[in-house]
N, C-alpha and C positions, 0 to 999 in steps of 0.2 A: 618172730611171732606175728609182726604186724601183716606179714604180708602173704603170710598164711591165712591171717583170717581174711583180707583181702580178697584172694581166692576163693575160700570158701565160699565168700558172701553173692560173688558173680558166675555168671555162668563163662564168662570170657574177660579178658582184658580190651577184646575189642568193643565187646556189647559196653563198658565203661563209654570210649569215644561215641558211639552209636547214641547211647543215650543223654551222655551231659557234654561231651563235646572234647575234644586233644588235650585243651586247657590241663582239664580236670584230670586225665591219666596222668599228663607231663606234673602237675602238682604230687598227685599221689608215689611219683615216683620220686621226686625232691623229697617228700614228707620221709619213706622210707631210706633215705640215703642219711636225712640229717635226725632219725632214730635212731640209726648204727653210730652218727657222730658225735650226739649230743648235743645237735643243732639246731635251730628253726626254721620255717619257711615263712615268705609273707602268703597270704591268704587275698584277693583280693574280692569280695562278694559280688554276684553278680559277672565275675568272669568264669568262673569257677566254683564245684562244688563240692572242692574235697575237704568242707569241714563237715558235712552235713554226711559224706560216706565215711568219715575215717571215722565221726562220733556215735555212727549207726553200727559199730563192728561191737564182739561183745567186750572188748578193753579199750572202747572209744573212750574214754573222760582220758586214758593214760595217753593214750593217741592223740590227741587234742592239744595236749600242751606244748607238743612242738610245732604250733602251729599259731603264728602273731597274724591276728586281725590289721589288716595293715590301715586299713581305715579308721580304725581307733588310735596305733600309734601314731598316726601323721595329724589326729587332731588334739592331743597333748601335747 
């Protein structure tokens, strides 16, 4: 589902690099790998902007949670 609405939401997966940059495709593609597994990804801000696309989809808040703010965990 995630990455159907993914699609939906772009016109390409390339216009994704085009606009935010490799980072953020190779992120959105982690995110989906570790939604099939149960996993998480670290998230690093300012590298990357696949918290701000996955939580713009219309089940972003469920999209969101496999996704660790890694800057928040390294300052706990």
């Amino acid at each position: 589902m995630f990455f159907q609405e993914l699609l939906d939401s772009v016109e390409t997966l390339a216009g994704i690099v085009d606009e935010h940059g490799s980072r953020t495709l190779a992120d959105l593609m982690y995110l989906q790998n570790a939604i099939l597994n149960g996993g998480l990804i670290d998230y690093y801000p300012g590298e990357s902007r696949v918290l701000e696309i996955a939580g713009a989809l219309p089940s972003g808040e469920q999209w969101s949670k496999f996704i660790k703010v890694a800057y928040l965990a390294s300052s706990s």
